[in-house]
N, C-alpha and C positions, 0 to 999 in steps of 0.2 A: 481694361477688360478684366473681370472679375472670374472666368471660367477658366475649367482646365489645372487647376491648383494653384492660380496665380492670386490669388483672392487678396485681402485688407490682410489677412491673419496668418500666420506662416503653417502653424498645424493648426488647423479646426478642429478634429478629433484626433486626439492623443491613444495614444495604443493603452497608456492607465483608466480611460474611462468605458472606452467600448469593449474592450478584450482583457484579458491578464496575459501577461507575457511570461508570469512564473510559474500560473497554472494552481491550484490548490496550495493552500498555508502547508509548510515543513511540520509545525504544529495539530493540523488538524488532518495532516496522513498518518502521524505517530499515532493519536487517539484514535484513530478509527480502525488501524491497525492492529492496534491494540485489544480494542472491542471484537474484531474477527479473531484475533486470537485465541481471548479467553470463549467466546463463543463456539468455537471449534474444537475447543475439547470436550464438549458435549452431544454436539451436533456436525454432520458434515464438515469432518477432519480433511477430506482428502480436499475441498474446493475450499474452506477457509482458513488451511494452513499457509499456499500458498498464496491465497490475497493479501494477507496477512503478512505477509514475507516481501509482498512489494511493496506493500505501502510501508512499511518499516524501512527499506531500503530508501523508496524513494526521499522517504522525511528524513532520512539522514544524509541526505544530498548527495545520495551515490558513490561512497568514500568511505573507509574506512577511521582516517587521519580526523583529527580533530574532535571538534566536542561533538559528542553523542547524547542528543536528545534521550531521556529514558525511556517514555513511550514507543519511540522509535526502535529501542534495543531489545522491549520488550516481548515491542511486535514479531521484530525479526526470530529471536528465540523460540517462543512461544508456537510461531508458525512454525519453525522447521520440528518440534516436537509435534504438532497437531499430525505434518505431514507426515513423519517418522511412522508414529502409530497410526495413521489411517490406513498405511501402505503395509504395516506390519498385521492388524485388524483382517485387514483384505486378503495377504496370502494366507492369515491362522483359517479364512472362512471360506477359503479354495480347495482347500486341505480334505483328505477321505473325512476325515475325524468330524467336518463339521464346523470347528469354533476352534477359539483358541482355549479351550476347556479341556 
């Protein structure tokens, strides 16, 4: 009897072809990461510093230790200064004064 996962073949569908079990490339979190970075210092500091900051982390496989991808290092840098100054931006433009001028 072939039903029930008893079939001819031990796995018919493998978890490599229907799904990813690792989730997005190490490599293509760092670039994209990356891109939200430098994007954020221009635009929308406070929401693409911290994307920016994950996906940096996460392409460096959540570790400090070992080799560090540079897009990844980038990202992470790059975001925590976007957020730095979005947050620093925001309290100069809460301020009586206006701005940070």
């Amino acid at each position: 009897m072939a039903g029930f996962g008893h079939g001819t073949r031990k796995h018919p569908r493998s978890r490599g072809r229907t799904w990813s079990r690792t989730g997005p490339d190490r490599a293509t979190l760092g670039i994209i990461g990356a891109i939200c970075a430098i994007a954020g210092l221009f635009v929308l500091g406070i929401i693409l510093g911290p994307v920016a900051m994950v996906c940096g982390w996460l392409a460096m496989n959540r570790t400090w230790s070992g080799a560090r991808p540079v897009p990844a290092l980038t990202a992470l840098v790059l975001g925590a200064i976007d957020t730095l100054l979005a947050i620093i931006w925001l309290a100069g433009a809460a301020t009586p004064g206006n701005g940070l001028y």
